[in-house]
N, C-alpha and C positions, 0 to 999 in steps of 0.2 A: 245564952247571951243575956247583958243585963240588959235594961231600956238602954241606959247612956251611953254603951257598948252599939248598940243598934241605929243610936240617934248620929253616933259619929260617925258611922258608914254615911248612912240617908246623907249629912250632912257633906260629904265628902262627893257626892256626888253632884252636888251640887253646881263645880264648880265649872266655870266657863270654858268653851273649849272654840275656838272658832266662833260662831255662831250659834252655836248650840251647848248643854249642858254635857257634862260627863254620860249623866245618868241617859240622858235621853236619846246620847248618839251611839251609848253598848244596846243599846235596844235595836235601833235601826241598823248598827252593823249583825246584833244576830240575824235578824231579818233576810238584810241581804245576802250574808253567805248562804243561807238557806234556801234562799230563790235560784244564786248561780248554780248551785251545790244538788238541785233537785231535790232537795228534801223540804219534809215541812216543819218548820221551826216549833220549840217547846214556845218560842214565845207570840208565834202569829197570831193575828189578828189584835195584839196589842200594838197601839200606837205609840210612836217614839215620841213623848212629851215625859218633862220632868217630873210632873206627876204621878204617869204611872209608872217612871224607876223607882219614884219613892214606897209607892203601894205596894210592889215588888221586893224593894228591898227588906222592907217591916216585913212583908207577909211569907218571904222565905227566911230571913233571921229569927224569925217566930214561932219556924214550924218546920224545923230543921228534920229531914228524911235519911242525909248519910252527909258526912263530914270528910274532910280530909285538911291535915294539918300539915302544912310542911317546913322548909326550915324559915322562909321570910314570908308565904301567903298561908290565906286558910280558904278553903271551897264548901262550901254550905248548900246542898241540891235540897227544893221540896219536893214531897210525893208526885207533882206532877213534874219532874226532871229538870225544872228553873232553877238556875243556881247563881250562887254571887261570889266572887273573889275580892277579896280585900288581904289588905298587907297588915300583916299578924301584929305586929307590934303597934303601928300608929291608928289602926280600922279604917286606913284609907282605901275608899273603893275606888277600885281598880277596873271591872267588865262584867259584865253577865255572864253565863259558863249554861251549856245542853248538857245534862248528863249521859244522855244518850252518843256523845263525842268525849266524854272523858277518857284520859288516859290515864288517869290517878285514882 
């Protein structure tokens, strides 16, 4: 992916959601399924702040481990199982993704 391809995701997550940002309430939702769910999250012990969606989002767009493209998202896992969904045509992010729960 290019920078400006990578900056419009970050960017996109930015956005306001409730009280809280996109990026930073896909974090806190991995989290919690993970706690109800008895597992341990690829993303535990990260804090849900916009910050570190953004650091997440650069540093798996960056260092892409296995992809999957489909007809309107694309899924981008790093080698430690973090991954990011965004909608294929506009790089609007969308959630965080486990690889380790993928179905695709």
């Amino acid at each position: 992916m290019t920078e400006t391809e990578i900056e419009t995701v970050v960017q996109s997550s930015r956005r306001v959601r409730g009280e809280t940002t996109e990026g930073a309430r896909a974090i806190a939702k991995k989290r919690g399924h993970a706690l109800s769910g008895g597992y341990i999250s690829a993303f535990e012990g990260i804090s849900a702040t916009q910050e570190n969606a953004e650091v997440l989002i650069q540093n798996i767009l960056a260092n892409p481990h296995r992809q999957f493209s489909g007809d309107k998202v694309i899924d981008i896992y790093n080698a430690l199982g973090q991954g990011v969904r965004f909608e294929k045509n506009t790089y609007k992010f969308i959630t965080f993704l486990e690889e380790s729960l993928a179905s695709q």
